[in-house]
N, CA, C and O atoms as a GROMACS GRO file, in nm:
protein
  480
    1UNK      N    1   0.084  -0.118   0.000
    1UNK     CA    2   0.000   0.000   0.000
    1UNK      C    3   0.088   0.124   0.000
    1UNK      O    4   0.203   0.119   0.044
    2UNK      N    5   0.028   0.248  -0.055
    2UNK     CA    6   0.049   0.336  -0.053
    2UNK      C    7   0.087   0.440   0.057
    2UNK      O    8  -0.013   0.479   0.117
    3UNK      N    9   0.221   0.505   0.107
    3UNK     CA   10   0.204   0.598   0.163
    3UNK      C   11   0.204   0.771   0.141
    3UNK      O   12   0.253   0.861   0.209
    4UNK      N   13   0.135   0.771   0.028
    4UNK     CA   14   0.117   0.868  -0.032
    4UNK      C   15  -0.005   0.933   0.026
    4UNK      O   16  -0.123   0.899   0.036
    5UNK      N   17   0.083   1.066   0.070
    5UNK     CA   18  -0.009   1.179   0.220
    5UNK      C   19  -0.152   1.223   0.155
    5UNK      O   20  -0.239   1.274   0.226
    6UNK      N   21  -0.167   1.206   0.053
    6UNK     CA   22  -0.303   1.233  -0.041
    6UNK      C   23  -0.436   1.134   0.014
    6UNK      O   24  -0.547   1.149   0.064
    7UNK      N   25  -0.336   1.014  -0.034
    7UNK     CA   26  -0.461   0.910   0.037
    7UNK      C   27  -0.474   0.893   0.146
    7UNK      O   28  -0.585   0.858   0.186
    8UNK      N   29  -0.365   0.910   0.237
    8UNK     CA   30  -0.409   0.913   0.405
    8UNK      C   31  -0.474   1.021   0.406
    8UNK      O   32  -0.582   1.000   0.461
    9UNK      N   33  -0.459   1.172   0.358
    9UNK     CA   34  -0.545   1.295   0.393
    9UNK      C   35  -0.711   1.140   0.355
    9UNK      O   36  -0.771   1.067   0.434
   10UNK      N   37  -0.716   1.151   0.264
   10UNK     CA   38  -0.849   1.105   0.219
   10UNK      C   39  -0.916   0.997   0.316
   10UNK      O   40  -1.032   0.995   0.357
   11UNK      N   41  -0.814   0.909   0.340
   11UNK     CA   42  -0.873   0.812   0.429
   11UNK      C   43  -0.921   0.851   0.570
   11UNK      O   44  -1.037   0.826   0.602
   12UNK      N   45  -0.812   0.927   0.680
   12UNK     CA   46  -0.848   0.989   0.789
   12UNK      C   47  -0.973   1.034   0.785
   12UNK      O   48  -1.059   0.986   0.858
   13UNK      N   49  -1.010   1.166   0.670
   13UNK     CA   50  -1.139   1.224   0.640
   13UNK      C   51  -1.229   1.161   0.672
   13UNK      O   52  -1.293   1.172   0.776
   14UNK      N   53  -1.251   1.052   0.544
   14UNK     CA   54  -1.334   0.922   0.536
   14UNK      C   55  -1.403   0.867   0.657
   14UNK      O   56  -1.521   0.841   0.683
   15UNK      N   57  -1.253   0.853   0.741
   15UNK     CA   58  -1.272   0.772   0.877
   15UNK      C   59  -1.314   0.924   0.977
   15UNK      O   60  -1.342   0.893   1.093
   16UNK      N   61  -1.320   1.026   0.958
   16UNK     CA   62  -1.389   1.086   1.097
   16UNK      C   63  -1.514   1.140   1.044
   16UNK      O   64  -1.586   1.203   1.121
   17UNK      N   65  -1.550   1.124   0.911
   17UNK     CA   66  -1.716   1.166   0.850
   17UNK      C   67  -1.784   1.082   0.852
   17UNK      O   68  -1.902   1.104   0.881
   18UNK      N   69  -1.738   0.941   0.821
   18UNK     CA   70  -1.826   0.810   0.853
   18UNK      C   71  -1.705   0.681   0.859
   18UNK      O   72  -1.631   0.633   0.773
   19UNK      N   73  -1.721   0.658   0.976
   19UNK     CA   74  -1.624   0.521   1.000
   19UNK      C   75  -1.669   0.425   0.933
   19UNK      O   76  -1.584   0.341   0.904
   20UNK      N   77  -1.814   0.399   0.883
   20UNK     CA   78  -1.871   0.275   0.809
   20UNK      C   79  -1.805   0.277   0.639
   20UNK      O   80  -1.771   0.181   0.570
   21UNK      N   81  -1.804   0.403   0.611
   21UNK     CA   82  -1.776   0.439   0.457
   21UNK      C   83  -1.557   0.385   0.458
   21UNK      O   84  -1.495   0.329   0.368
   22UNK      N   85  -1.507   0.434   0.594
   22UNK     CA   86  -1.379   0.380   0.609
   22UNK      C   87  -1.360   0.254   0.656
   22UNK      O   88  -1.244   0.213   0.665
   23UNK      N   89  -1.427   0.202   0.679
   23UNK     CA   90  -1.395   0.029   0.714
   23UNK      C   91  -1.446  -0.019   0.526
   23UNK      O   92  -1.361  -0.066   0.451
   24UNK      N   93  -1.572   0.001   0.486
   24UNK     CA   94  -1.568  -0.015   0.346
   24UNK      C   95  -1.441  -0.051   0.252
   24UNK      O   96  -1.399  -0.143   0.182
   25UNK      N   97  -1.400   0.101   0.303
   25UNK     CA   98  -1.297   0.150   0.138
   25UNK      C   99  -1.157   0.013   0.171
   25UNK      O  100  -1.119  -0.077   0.097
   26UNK      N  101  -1.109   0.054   0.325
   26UNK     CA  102  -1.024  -0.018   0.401
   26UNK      C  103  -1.013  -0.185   0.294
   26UNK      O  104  -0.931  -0.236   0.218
   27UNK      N  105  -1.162  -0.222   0.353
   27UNK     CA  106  -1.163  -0.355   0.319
   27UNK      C  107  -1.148  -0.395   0.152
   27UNK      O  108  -1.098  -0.500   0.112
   28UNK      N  109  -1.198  -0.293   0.070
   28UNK     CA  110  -1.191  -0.318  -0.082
   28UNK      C  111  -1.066  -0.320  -0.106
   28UNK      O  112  -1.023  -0.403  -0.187
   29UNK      N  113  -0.944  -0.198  -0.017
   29UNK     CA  114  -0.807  -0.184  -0.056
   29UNK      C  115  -0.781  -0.348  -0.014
   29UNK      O  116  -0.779  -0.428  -0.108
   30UNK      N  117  -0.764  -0.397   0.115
   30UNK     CA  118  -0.725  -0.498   0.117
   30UNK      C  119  -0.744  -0.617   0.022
   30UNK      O  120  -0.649  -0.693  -0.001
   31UNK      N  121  -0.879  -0.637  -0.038
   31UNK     CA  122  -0.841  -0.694  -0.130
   31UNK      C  123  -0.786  -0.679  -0.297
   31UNK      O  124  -0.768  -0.761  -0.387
   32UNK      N  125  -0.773  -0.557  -0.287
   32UNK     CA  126  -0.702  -0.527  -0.448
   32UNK      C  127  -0.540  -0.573  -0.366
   32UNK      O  128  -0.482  -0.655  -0.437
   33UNK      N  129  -0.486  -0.550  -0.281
   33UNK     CA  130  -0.363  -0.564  -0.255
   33UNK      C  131  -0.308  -0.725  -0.217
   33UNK      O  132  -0.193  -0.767  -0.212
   34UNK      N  133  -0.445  -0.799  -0.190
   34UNK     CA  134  -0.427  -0.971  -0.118
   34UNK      C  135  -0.381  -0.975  -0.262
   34UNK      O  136  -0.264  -1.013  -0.271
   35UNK      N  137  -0.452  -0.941  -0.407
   35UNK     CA  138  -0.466  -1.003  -0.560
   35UNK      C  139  -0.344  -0.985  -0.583
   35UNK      O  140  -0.277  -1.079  -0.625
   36UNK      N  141  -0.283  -0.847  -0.560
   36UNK     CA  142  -0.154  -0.828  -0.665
   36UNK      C  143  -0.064  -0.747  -0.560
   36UNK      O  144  -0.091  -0.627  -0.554
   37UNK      N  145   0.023  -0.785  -0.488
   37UNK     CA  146   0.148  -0.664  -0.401
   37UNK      C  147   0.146  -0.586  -0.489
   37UNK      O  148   0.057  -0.504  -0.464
   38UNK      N  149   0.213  -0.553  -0.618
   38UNK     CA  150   0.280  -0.483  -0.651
   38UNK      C  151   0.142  -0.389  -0.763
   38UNK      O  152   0.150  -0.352  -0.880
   39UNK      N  153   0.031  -0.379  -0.666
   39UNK     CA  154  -0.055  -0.302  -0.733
   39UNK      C  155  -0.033  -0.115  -0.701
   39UNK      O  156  -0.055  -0.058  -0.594
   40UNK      N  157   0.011  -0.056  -0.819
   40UNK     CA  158  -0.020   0.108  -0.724
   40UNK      C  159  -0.147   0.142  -0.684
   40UNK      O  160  -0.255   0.085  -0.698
   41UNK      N  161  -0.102   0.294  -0.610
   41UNK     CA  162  -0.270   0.364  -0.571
   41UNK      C  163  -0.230   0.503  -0.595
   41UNK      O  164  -0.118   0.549  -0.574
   42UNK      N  165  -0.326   0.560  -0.637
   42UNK     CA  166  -0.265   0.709  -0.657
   42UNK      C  167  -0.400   0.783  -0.620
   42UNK      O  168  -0.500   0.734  -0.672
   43UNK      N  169  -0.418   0.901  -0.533
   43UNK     CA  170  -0.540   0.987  -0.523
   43UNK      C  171  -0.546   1.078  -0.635
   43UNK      O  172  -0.458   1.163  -0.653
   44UNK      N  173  -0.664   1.060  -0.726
   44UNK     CA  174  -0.730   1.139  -0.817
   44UNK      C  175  -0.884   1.110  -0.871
   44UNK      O  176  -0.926   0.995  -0.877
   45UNK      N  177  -0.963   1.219  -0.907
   45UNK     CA  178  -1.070   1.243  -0.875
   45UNK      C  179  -1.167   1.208  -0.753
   45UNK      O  180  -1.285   1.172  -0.760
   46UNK      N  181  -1.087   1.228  -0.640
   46UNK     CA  182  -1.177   1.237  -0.522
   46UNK      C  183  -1.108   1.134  -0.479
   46UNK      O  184  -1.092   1.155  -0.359
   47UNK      N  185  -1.060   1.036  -0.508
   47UNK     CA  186  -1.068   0.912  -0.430
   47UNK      C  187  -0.935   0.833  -0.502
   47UNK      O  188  -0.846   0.887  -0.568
   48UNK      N  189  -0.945   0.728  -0.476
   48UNK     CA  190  -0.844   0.605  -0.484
   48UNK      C  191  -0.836   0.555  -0.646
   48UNK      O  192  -0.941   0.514  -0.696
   49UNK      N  193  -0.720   0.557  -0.724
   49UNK     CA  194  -0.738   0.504  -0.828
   49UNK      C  195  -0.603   0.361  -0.817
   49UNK      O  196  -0.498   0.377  -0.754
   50UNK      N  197  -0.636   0.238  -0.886
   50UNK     CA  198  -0.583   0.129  -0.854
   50UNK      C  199  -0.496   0.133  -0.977
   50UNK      O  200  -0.541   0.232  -1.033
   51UNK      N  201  -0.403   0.088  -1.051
   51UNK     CA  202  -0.326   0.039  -1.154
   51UNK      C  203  -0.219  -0.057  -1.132
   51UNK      O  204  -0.154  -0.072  -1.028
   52UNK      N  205  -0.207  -0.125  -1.250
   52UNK     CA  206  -0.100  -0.252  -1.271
   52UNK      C  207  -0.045  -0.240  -1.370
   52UNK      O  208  -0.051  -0.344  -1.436
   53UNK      N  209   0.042  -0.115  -1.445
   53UNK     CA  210   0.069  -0.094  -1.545
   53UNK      C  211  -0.047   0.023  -1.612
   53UNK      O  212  -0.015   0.135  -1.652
   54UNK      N  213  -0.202  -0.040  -1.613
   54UNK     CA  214  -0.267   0.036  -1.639
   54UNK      C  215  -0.398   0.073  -1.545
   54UNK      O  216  -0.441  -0.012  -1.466
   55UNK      N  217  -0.446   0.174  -1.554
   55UNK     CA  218  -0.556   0.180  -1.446
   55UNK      C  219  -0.652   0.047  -1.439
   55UNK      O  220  -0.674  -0.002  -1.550
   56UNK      N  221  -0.697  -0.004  -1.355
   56UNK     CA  222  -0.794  -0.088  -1.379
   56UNK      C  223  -0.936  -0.077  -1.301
   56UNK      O  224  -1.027  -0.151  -1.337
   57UNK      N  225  -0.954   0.007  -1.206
   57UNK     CA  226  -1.066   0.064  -1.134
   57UNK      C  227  -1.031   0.132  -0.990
   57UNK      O  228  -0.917   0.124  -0.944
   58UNK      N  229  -1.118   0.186  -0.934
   58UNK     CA  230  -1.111   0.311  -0.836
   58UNK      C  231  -1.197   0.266  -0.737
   58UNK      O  232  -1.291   0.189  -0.755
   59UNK      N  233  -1.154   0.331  -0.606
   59UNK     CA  234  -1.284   0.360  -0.525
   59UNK      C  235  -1.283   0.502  -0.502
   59UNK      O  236  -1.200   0.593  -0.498
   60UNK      N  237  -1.415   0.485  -0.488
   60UNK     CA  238  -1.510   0.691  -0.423
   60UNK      C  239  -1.573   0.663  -0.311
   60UNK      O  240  -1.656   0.573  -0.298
   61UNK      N  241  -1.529   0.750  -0.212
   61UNK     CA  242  -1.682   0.766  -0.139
   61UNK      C  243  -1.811   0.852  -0.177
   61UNK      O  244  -1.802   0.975  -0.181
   62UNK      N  245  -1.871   0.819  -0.191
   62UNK     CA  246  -2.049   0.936  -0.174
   62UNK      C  247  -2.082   0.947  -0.070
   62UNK      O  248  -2.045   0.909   0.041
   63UNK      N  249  -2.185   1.026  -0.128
   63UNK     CA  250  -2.265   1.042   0.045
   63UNK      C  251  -2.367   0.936   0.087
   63UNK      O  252  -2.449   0.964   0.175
   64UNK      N  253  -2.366   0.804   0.024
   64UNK     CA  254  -2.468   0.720   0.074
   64UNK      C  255  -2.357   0.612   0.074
   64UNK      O  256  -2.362   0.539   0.174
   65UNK      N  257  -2.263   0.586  -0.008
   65UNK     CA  258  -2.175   0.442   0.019
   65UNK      C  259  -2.075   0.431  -0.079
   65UNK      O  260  -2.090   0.496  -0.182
   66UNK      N  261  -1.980   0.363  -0.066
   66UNK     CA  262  -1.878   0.366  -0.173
   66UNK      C  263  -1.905   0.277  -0.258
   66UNK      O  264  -1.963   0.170  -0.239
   67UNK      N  265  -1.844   0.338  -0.397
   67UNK     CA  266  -1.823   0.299  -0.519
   67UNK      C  267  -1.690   0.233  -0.580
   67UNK      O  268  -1.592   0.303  -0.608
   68UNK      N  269  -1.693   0.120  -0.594
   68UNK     CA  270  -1.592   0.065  -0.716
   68UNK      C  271  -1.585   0.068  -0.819
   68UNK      O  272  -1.651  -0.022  -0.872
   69UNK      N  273  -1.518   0.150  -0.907
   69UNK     CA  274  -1.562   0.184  -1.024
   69UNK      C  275  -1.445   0.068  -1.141
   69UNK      O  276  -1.327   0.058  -1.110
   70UNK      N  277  -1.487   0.009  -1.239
   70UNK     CA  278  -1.404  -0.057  -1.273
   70UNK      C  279  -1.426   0.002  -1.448
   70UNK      O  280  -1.524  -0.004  -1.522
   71UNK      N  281  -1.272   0.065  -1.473
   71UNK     CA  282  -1.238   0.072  -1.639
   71UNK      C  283  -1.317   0.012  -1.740
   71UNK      O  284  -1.389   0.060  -1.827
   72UNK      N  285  -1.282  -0.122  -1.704
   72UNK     CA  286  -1.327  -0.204  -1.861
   72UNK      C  287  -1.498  -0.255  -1.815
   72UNK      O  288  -1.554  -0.332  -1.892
   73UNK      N  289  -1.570  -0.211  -1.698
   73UNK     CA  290  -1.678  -0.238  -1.618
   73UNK      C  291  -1.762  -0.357  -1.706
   73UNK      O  292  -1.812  -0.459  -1.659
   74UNK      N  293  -1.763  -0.312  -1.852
   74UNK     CA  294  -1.913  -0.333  -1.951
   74UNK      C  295  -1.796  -0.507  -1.997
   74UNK      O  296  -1.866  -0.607  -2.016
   75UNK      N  297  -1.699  -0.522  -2.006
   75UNK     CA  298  -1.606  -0.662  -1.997
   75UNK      C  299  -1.660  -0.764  -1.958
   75UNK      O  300  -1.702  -0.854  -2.031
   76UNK      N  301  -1.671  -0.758  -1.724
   76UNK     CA  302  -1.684  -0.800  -1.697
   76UNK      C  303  -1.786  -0.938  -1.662
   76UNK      O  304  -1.904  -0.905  -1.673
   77UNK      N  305  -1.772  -1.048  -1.632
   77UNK     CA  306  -1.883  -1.157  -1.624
   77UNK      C  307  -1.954  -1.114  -1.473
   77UNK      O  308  -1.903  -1.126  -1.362
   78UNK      N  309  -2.102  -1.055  -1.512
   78UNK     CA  310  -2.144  -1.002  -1.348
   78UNK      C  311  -2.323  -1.102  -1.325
   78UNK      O  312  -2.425  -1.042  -1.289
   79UNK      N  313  -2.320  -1.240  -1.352
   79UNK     CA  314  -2.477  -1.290  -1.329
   79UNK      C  315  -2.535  -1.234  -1.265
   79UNK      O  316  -2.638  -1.174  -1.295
   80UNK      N  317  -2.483  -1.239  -1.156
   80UNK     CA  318  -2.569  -1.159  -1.081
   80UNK      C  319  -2.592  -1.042  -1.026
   80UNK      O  320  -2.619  -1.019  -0.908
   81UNK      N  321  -2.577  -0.943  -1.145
   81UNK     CA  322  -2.626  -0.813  -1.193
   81UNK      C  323  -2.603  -0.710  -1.060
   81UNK      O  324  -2.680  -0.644  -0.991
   82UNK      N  325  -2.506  -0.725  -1.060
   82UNK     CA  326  -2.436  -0.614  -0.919
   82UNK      C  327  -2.366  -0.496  -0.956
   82UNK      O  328  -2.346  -0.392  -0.892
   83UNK      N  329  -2.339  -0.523  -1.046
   83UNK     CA  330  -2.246  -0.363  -1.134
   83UNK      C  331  -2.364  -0.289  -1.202
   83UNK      O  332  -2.455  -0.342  -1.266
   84UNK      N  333  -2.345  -0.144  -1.174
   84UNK     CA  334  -2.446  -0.060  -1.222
   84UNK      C  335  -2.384   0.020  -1.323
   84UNK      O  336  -2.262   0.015  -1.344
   85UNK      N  337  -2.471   0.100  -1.393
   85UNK     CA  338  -2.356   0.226  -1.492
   85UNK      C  339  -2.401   0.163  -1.643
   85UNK      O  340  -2.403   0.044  -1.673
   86UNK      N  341  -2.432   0.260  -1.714
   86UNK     CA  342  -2.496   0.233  -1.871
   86UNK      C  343  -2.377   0.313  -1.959
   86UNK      O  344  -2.388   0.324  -2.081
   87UNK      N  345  -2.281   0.360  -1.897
   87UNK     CA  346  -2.167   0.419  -1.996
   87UNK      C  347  -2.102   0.311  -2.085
   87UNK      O  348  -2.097   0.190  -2.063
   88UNK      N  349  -2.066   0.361  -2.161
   88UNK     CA  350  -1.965   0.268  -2.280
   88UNK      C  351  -1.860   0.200  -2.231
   88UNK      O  352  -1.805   0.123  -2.311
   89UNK      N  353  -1.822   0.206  -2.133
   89UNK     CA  354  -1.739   0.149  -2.056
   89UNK      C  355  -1.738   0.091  -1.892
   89UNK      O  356  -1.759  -0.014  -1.832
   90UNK      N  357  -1.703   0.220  -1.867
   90UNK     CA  358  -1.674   0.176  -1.739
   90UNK      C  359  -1.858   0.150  -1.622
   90UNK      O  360  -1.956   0.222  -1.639
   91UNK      N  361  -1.853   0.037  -1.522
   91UNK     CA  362  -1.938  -0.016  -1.444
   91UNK      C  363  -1.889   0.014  -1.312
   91UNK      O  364  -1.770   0.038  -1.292
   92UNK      N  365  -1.982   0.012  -1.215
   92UNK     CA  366  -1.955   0.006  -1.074
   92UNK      C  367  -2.057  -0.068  -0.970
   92UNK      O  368  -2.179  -0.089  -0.968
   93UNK      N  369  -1.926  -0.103  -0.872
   93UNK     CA  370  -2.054  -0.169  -0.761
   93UNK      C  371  -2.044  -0.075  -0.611
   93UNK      O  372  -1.946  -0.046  -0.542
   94UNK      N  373  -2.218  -0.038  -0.595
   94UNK     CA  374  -2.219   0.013  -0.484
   94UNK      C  375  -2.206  -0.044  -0.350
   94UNK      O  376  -2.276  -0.145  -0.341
   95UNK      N  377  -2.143  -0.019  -0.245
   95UNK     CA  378  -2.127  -0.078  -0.125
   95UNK      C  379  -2.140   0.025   0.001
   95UNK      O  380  -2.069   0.116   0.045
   96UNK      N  381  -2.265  -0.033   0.039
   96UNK     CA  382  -2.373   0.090   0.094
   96UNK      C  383  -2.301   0.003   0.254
   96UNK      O  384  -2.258   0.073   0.346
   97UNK      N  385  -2.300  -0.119   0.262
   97UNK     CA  386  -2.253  -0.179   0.370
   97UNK      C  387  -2.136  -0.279   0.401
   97UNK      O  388  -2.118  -0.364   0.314
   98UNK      N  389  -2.084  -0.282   0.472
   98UNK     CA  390  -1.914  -0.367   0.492
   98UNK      C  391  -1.967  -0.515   0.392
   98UNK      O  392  -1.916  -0.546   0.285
   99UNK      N  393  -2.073  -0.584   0.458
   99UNK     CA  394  -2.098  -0.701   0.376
   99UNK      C  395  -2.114  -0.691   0.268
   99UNK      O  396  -2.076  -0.777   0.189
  100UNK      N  397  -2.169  -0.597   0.238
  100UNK     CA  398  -2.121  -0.601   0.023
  100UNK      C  399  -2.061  -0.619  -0.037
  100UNK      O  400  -2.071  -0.647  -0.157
  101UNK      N  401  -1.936  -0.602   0.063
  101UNK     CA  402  -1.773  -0.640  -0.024
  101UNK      C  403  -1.760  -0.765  -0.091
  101UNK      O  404  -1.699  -0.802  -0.191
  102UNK      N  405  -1.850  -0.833   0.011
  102UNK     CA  406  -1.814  -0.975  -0.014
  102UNK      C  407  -1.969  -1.008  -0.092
  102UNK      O  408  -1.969  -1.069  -0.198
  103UNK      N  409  -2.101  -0.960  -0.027
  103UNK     CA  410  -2.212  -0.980  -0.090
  103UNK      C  411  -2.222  -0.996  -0.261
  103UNK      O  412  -2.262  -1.079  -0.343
  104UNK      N  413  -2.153  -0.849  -0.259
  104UNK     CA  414  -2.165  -0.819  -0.403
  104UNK      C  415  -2.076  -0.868  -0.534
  104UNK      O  416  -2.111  -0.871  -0.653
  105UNK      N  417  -1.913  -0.915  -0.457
  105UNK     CA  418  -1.856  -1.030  -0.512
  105UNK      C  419  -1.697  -0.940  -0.528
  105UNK      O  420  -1.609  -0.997  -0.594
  106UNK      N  421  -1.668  -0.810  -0.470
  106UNK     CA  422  -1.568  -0.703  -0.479
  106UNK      C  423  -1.443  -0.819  -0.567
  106UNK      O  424  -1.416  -0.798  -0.686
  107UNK      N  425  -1.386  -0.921  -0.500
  107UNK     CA  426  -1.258  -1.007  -0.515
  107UNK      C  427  -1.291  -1.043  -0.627
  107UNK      O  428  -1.226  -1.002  -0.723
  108UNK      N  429  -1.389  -1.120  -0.643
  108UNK     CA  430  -1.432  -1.176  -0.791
  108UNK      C  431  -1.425  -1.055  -0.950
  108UNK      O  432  -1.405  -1.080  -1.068
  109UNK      N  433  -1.451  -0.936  -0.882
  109UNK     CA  434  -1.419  -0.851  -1.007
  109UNK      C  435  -1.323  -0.775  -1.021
  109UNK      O  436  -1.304  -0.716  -1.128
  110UNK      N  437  -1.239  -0.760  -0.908
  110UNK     CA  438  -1.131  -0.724  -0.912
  110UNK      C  439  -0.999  -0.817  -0.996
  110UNK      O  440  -0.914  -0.764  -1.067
  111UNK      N  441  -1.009  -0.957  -0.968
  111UNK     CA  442  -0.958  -1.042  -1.015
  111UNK      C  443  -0.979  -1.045  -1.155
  111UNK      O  444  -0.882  -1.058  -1.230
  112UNK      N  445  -1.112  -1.035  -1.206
  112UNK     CA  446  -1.162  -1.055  -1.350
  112UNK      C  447  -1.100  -0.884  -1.416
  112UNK      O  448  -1.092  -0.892  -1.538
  113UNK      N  449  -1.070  -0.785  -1.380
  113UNK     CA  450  -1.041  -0.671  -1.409
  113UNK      C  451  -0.882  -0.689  -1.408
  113UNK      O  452  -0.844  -0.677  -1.524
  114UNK      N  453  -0.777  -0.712  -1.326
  114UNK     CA  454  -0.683  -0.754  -1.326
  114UNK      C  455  -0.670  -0.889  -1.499
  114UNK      O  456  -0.607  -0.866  -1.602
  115UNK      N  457  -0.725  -0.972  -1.479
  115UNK     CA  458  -0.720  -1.025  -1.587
  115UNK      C  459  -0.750  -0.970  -1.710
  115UNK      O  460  -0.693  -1.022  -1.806
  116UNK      N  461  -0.829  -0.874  -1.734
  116UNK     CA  462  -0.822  -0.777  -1.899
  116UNK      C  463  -0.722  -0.733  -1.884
  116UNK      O  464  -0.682  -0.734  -2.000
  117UNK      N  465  -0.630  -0.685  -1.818
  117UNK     CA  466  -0.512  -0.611  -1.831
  117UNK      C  467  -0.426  -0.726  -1.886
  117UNK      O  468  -0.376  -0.675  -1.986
  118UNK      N  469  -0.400  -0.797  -1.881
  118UNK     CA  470  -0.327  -0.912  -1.913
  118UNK      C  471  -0.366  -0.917  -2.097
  118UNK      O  472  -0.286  -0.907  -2.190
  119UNK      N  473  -0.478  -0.929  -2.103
  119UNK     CA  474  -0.526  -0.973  -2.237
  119UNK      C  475  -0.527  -0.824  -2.317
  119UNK      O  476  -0.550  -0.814  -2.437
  120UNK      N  477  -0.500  -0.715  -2.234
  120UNK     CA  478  -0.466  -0.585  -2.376
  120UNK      C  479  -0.330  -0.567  -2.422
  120UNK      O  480  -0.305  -0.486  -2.511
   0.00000   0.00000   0.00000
């Protein structure tokens, strides 16, 4: 992980406006970082952007729950229709609560997003 004072400014924030929205983000970082050590993080547009060579998706907080936003979003294999977003590209999954991470399948598309990078 990153110790770049951008994303701690961001995270601290996070964590004294809503501790639920910082245990969230916390837990999504941990698993982009279980997938790949040598993943960067860089703060831009508001929040957390992930890359492995190339960007491959972000988190945001909102004001109702955080967002994973994933690049190649419209790629991904999602059955069970958890990624939202009608753009030409990029999809996201909302995580209004800690169990979503896992509810909504966070590892499973992080992994599948990590893998398009491979295949461009």
């Amino acid at each position: 992980m990153n110790p770049d004072p951008k994303i701690q400014q961001f995270l601290e924030d996070t964590s004294m406006a809503s501790p639920e929205k910082y245990t969230i983000l916390q837990a999504a970082r941990d698993i982009v970082f279980q997938q790949h050590p040598a993943i960067s993080e860089r703060f831009i547009y508001g929040g957390i952007m992930f890359s492995l060579g190339k960007d491959f998706g972000g988190i945001f907080a909102s004001k109702h729950h955080v967002s994973f936003e994933f690049s190649q979003g419209y790629l991904l294999n999602d059955p069970d229709k958890h990624l939202e977003g009608a753009g030409k590209f990029r999809r996201h999954l909302k995580l209004c609560q800690l169990k979503d991470v896992s509810t909504k399948n966070v590892a499973g598309f992080v992994s599948q997003a990590m893998e398009l990078l491979d295949q461009q």
